[in-house]
C-alpha positions in Angstrom: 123.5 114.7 162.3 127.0 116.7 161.8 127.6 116.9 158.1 131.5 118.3 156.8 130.7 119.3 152.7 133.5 120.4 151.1 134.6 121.1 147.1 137.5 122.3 145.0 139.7 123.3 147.3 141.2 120.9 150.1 141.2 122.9 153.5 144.6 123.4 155.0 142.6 123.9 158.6 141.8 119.8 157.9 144.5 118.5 156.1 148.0 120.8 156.4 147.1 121.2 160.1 144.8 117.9 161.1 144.0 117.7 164.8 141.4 114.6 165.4 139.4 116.7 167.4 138.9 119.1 164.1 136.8 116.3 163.1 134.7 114.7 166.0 131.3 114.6 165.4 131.0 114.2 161.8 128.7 111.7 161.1 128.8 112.3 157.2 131.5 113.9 154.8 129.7 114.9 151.4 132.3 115.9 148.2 131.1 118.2 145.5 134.0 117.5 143.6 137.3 119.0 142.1 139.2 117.6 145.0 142.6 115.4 145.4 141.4 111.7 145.9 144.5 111.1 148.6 142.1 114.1 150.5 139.1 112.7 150.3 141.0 109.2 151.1 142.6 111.1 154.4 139.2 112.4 155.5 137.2 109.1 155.2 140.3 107.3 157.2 140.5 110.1 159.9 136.6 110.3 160.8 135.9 106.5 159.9 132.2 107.9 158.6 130.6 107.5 155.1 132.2 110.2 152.7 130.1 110.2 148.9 130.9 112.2 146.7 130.4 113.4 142.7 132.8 114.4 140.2 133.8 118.0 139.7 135.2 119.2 135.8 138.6 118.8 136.8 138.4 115.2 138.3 140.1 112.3 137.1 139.0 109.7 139.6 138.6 107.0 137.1 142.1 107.0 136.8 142.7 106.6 140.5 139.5 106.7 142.5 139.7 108.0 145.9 140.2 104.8 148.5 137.1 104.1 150.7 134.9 106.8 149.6 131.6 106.4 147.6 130.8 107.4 144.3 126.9 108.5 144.2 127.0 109.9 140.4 123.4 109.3 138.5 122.4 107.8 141.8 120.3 108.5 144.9 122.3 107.1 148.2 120.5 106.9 151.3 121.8 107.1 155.0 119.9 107.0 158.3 116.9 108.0 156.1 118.1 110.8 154.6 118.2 110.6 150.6 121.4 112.2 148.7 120.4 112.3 144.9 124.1 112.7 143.1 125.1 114.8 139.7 128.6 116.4 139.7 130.5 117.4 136.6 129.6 121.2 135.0 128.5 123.1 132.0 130.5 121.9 128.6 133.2 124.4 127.7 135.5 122.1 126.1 134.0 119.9 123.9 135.3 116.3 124.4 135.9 117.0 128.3 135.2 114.8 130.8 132.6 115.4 133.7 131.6 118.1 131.4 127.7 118.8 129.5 125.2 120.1 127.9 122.2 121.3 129.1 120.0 118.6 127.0 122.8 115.9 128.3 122.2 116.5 132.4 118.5 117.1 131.5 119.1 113.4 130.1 120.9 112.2 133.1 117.7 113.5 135.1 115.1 111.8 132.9 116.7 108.5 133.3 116.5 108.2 137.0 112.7 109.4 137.0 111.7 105.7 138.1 114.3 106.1 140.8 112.7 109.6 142.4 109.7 108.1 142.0 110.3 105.2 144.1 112.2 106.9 146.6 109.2 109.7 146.4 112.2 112.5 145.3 115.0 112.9 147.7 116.3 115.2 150.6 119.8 116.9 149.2 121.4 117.3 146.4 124.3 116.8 145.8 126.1 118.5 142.7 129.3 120.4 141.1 128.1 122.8 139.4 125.1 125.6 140.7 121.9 126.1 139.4 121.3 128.7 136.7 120.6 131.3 138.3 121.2 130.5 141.8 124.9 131.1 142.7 126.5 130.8 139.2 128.1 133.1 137.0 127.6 134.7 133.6 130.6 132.8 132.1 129.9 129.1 130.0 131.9 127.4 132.8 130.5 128.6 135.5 126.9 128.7 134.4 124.6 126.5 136.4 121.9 124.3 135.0 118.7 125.2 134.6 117.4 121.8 135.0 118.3 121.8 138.4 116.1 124.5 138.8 113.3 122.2 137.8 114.6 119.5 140.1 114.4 122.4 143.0 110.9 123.5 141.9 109.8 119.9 141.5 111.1 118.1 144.3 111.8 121.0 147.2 114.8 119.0 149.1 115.8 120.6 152.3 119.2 121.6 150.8 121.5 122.1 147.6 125.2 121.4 148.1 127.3 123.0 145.0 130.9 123.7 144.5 132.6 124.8 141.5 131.7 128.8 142.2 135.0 129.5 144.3 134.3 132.0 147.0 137.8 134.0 145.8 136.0 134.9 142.7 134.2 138.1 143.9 132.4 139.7 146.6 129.2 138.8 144.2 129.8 134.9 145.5 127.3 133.9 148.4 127.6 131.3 150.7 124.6 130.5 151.4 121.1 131.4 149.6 117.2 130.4 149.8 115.2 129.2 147.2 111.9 127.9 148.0 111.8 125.4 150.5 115.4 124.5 150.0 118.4 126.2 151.8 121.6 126.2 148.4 125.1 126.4 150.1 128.1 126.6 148.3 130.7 124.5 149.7 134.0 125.6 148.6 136.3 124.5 151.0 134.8 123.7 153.8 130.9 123.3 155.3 129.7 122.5 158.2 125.8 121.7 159.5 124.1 120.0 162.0 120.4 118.6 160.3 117.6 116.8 161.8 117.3 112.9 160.9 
């Protein structure tokens, strides 16, 4: 299975200079948010595949959601039996913000859909905005990652960990890609691509 992540910043390679054949062979687009919803409304009608996504801190897409797309917040979406848990938003720097919180309020988000990983006996990605603490963030209160999704990492050991939010152009310190455990983190900014087993 071809899988296109992308996050935060639309690619100009996909969308200033589209060419159908840029895009054969994706079977799945995955959003880790801060994105234009008229992009991730392009992509899903130019590849005619499923294209979830979460919300990034700087989305507004309850104001205009984007068209066709689906929105796996809280959630764990499941497609040709892989299971994509979903939590986008990032740490709270501006109190009041949307897609924006604590650590105690995404630790909440997490311990209300413990009857959900239990049925679906955990899940396979994950699917976020923000990093983990410690694992591809930064030192700054927006950028930090959350440490509960360390513990969802350590408890659960998906095969991957898709973040945005940590732009590449911030520093040579930035990784792409990193292990941790059993599960392969890649930071998506931009544009991902990756072929997985079914």
């Amino acid at each position: 299975m071809k899988i296109l992540v992308i996050s935060d910043e639309p690619s100009r390679w996909l969308w200033d200079f589209y060419e159908k054949e840029k895009l054969e062979g994706v079977d799945l687009i995955l959003s880790c948010g801060d994105l234009p919803a008229s992009y991730l409304s392009f992509l899903v009608t130019m590849t005619n595949v499923p294209l979830l996504y979460v919300n990034g801190n700087h989305d507004h897409y309850d104001k205009k959601p984007p068209e066709g797309c689906i929105c796996i917040e809280d959630d764990i979406f499941e497609y040709k039996g892989l299971r994509i848990l979903g939590l986008g938003g990032s740490m709270r720097y501006h109190p009041g913000a949307a897609n924006q919180y604590t650590e105690t309020q995404m630790a909440g988000r997490i311990k209300k859909l413990k009857r959900l990983l239990s049925k679906k006996k955990g899940f396979d990605i994950l699917l976020t905005h923000a990093p983990a603490r410690g694992l591809g963030d930064m030192d700054d209160l927006p950028h930090r990652g959350f440490e509960t999704f360390v513990e969802l990492l350590d408890t659960y050991q998906p095969r991957f960990f898709f973040h945005g939010h940590v732009h590449m152009n911030y520093g040579r310190d930035v990784k792409r890609e990193t292990d941790y455990k059993n599960t392969r983190i890649i930071n998506a900014y931009g544009k991902y691509e990756l072929e997985i087993d079914e």
